[in-house]
ZAMARGU-4260 file (C-alpha; in steps of 0.2 Angstrom, whole numbers, plus 5000, padded with zeros to 4 digits):
<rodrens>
0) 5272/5091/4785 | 5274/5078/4800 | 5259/5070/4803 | 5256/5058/4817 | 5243/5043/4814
5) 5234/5036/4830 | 5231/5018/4821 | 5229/5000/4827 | 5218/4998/4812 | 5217/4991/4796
10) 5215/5009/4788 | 5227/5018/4799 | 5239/5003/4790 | 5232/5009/4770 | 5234/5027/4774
15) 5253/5024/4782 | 5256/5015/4767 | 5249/5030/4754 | 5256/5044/4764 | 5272/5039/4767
20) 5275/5039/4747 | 5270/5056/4746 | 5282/5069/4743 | 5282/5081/4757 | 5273/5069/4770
25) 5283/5064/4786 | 5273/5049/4794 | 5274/5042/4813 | 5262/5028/4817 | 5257/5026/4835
30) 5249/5010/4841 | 5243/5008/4860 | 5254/4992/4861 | 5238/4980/4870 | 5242/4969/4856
35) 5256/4955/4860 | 5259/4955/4840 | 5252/4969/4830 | 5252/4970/4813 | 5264/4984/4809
40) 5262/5001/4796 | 5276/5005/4786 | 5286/5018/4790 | 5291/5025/4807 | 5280/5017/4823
45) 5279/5020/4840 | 5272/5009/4852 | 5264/5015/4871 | 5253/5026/4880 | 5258/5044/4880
50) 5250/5046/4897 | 5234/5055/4895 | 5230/5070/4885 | 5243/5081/4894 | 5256/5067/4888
55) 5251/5068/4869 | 5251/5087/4870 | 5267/5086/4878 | 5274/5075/4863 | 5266/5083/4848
60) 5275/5101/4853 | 5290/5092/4857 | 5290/5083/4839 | 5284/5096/4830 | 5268/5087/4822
65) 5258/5099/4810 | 5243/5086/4810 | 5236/5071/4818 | 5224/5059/4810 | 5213/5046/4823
70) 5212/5029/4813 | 5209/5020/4830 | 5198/5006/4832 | 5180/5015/4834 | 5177/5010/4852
75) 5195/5015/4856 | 5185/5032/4866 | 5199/5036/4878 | 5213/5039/4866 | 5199/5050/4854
80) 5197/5060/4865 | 5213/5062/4873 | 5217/5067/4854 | 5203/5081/4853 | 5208/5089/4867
85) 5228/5087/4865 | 5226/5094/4846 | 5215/5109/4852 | 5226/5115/4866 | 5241/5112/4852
90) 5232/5124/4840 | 5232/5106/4827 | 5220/5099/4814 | 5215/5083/4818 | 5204/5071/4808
95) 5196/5053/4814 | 5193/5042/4802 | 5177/5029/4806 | 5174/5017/4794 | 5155/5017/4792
100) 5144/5004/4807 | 5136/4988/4803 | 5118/4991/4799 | 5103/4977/4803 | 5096/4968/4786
105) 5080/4956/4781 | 5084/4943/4795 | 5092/4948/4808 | 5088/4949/4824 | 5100/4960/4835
110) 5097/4970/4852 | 5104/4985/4851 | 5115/4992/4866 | 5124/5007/4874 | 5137/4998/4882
115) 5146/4980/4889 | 5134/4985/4903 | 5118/4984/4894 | 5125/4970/4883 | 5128/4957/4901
120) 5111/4963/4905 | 5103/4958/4888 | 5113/4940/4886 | 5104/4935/4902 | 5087/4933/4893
125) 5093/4927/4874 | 5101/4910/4877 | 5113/4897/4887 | 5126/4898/4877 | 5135/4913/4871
130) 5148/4920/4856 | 5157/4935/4864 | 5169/4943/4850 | 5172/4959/4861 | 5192/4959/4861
135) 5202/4958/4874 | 5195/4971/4885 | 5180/4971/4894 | 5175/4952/4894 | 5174/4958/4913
140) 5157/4964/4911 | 5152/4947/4910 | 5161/4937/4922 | 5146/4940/4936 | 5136/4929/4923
145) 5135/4910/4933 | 5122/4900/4919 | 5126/4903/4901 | 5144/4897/4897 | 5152/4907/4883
150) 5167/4905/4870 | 5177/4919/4872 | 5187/4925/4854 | 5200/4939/4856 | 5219/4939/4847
155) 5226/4939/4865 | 5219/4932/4883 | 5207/4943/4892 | 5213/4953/4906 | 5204/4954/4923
160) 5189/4941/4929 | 5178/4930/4917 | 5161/4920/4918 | 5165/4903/4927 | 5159/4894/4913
165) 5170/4898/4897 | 5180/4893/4882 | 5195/4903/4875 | 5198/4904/4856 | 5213/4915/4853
170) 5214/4919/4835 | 5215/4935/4821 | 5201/4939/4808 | 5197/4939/4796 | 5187/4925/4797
175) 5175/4918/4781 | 5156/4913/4784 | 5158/4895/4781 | 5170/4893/4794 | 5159/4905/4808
180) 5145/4896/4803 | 5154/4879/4807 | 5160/4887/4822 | 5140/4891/4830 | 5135/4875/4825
185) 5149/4866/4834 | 5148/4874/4848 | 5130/4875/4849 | 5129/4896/4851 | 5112/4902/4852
190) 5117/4921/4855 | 5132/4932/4848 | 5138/4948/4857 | 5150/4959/4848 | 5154/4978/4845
195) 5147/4987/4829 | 5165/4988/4823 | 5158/4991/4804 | 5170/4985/4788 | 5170/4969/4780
200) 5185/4961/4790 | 5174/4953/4802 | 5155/4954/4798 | 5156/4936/4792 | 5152/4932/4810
205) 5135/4941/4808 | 5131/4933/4791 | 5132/4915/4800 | 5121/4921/4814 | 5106/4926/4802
210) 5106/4912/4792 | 5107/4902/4810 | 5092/4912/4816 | 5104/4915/4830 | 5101/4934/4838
215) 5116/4947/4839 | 5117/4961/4855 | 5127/4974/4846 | 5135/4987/4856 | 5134/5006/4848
220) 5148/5013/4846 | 5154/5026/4858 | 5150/5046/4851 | 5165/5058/4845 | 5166/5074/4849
225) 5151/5086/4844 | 5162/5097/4834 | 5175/5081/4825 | 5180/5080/4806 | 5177/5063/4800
230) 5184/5054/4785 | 5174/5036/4782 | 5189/5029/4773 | 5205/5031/4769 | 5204/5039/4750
235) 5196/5053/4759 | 5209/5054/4772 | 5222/5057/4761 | 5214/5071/4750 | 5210/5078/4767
240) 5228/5077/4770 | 5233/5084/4753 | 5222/5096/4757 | 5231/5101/4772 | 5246/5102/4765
245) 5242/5113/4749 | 5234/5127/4763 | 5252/5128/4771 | 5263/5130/4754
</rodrens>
């Protein structure tokens, strides 16, 4: 069964890894390529766009995939969706896999948000100084911001305009709470903006800004389509892969 795995993530990297030694499992990972130095599955990769859902279409028939499993990063909307319909008009199963949100405990204080939109509009009001751990893409959003200053974190530069005041820190999670929590001290941040990514690989960030008292706008994730099938980890991936597989012997 040839399976093609949209990834970029941690768990499109886990489930690479446990399908490719399964007998009867042909694996091509895809990765959008915005990452100067990803970190690479095992097995067979392919790096690019495929030019909108007319392109992916185009290339499952022409590679013969049987399946397609989503492991993109959850704000990765375009490519999602570009999936759902390419897989439908291929007459393909497709399965996302979203790793569960990041849910507000006993101390924090976050403003939830629709969008980068909302979030610029929000920061205005919390507070001079500003964590923006958004990636690489739309720190845009912000750049009409004048007053507060932000340190920007991202694994590579921002594309297109940024707020006039700013400090770049290039670096790759994940990061521990000791050292986010020296980090918002040092730099004096008295508000953190990020996207509810979910996992463990970087919510040390939002440990630090509790016990700082520092509040967090978190942007929601965008929505999958009504009708998607949806594995929150990689376990339940792969049995839903067996499970394809078993219904075509």
């Amino acid at each position: 069964m040839k399976i093609l795995i949209l990834g970029g993530t941690r768990e499109a990297r886990e489930l690479a890894e446990i399908a490719s030694g399964e007998r009867g499992f042909d694996i091509v990972s895809s990765l959008a390529g915005r990452v100067s130095d990803p970190l690479l599955p095992e097995g067979v990769v392919r790096i690019g766009g495929f030019g909108g859902a007319d392109g992916l279409w185009e290339w499952l028939v022409a590679n013969a995939i049987e399946v397609v499993i989503d492991a993109t990063h959850p704000f990765a909307a375009t490519i999602s969706m570009n999936a759902a319909t390419a897989t439908a008009r291929a007459d393909l199963p497709l399965l996302h896999v979203r790793r569960p949100g990041w849910s507000a405990g006993p101390g924090d204080k976050w403003i939830r948000v629709p969008d980068l939109e909302a979030a610029a509009a929000a920061v205005a009001g919390l507070g001079d100084r500003v964590f923006l751990t958004i990636g690489r893409q739309g720190v845009g959003a912000f750049a009409g911001l004048t007053e507060p200053w932000f340190l920007i974190r991202a694994i590579d530069p921002p594309v297109g305009n940024l707020p006039p005041h700013h400090e770049l820190l290039l670096a790759r999670g994940p990061f521990a709470v000791e050292t986010e929590s020296r980090l918002l001290a040092s730099h004096r941040i008295d508000v953190l903006v990020t996207k509810d990514s979910g996992g463990d690989h970087t919510d040390a960030k939002l440990v630090a800004a509790r016990g700082a008292g520092i509040p967090v706008v978190m942007i929601d994730r965008p929505a999958l389509p009504a009708d998607a099938i949806v594995a929150a980890n990689v376990p339940d991936a792969v049995q839903w892969l067996r499970a394809q597989s078993a219904s075509r012997a």
